[in-house]
C-alpha positions as CSV (number, residue, x, y, z in Angstrom):
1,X,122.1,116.7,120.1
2,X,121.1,114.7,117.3
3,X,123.4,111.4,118.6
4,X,121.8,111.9,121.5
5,X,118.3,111.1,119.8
6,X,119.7,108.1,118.1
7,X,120.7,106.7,121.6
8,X,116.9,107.7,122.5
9,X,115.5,106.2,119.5
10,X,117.5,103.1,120.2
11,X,116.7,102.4,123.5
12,X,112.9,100.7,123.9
13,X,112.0,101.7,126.9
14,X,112.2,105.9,126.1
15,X,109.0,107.1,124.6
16,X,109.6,108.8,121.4
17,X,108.5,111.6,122.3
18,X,111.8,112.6,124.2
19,X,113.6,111.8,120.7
20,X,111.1,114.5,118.8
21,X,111.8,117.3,121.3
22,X,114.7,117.0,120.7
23,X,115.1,117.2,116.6
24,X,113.1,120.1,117.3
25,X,115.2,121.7,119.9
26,X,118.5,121.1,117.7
27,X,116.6,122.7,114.5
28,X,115.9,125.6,116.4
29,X,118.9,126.4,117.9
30,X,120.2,126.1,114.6
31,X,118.1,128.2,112.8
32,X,118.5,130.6,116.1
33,X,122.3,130.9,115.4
34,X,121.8,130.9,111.6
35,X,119.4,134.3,111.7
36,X,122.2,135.6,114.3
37,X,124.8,134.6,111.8
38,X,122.9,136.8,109.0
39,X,122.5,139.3,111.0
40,X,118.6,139.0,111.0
41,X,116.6,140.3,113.5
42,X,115.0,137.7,115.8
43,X,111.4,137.5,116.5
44,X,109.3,138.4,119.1
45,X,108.3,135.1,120.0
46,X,110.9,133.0,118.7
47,X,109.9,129.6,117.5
48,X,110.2,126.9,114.6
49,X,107.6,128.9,112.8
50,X,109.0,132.1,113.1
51,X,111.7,131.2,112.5
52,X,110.7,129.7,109.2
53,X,109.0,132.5,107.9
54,X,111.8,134.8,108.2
55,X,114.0,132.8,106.6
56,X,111.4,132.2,103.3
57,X,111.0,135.8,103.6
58,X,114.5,136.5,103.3
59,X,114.7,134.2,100.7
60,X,117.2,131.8,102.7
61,X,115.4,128.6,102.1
62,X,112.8,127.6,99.8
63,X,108.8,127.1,100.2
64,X,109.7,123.5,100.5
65,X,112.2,123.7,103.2
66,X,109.9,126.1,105.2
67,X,106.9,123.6,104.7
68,X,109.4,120.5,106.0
69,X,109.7,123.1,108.8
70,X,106.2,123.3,109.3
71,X,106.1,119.6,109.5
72,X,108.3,119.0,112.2
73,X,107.7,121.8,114.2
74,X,103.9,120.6,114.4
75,X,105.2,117.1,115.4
76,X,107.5,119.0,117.7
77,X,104.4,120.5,119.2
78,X,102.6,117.2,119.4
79,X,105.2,115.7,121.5
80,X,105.7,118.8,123.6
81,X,102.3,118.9,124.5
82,X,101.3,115.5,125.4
83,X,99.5,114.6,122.1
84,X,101.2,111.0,122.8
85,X,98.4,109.3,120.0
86,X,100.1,111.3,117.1
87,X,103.1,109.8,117.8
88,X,104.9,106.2,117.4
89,X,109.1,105.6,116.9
90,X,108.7,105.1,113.0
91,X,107.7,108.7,112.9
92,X,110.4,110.0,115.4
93,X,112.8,107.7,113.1
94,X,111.5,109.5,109.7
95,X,111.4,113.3,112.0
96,X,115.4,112.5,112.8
97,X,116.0,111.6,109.0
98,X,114.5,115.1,108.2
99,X,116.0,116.8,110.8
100,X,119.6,115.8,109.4
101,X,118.4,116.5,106.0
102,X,117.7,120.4,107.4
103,X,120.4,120.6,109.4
104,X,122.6,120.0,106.7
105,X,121.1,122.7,104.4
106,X,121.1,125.1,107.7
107,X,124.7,124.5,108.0
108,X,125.6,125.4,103.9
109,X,123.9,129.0,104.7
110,X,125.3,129.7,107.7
111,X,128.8,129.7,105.5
């Protein structure tokens, strides 16, 4: 997913918002298949959030790493919802750096 959002980050013409729901559709699958991995019960109403605080509640990723969660799940949201004056390519370019940066750490605990 995530060199698809470079190719939609690249290309001019593609509204950033496309890139952001993306990061934020690739983060959640991934913490998705990290809570399966753990054998964690999912939530009701699954979600970045959700998804966040059961992992800081478990004690899988620190109160910084659910806040960066936070973060992009609201920009997520933004996008998602047609909030369109929120968002601009320099911070779809800095949501895809921190998506990386997250995705790496999801992938160390899912080991």
């Amino acid at each position: 997913m995530m060199g698809q959002v470079r190719r939609l980050l690249n290309d001019k013409q593609t509204h950033p918002a496309a890139a952001i729901v993306l990061c934020g559709a690739a983060l959640e699958s991934a913490l998705r298949a990290l809570i399966e991995a753990r054998g964690l019960e999912l939530p009701e109403r699954p979600s970045l959030s959700t998804y966040s605080q059961l992992l800081r509640r478990e004690e899988l990723i620190t109160k910084q790493e659910a806040k960066d969660l936070e973060q992009v799940g609201g920009l997520r949201n933004a996008a998602a919802h047609g909030q369109f004056e929120e968002l601009s390519r320099e911070r779809a370019g800095l949501m895809e750096q921190q998506t990386n940066l997250l995705l790496s750490r999801i992938s160390e605990l899912r080991l």
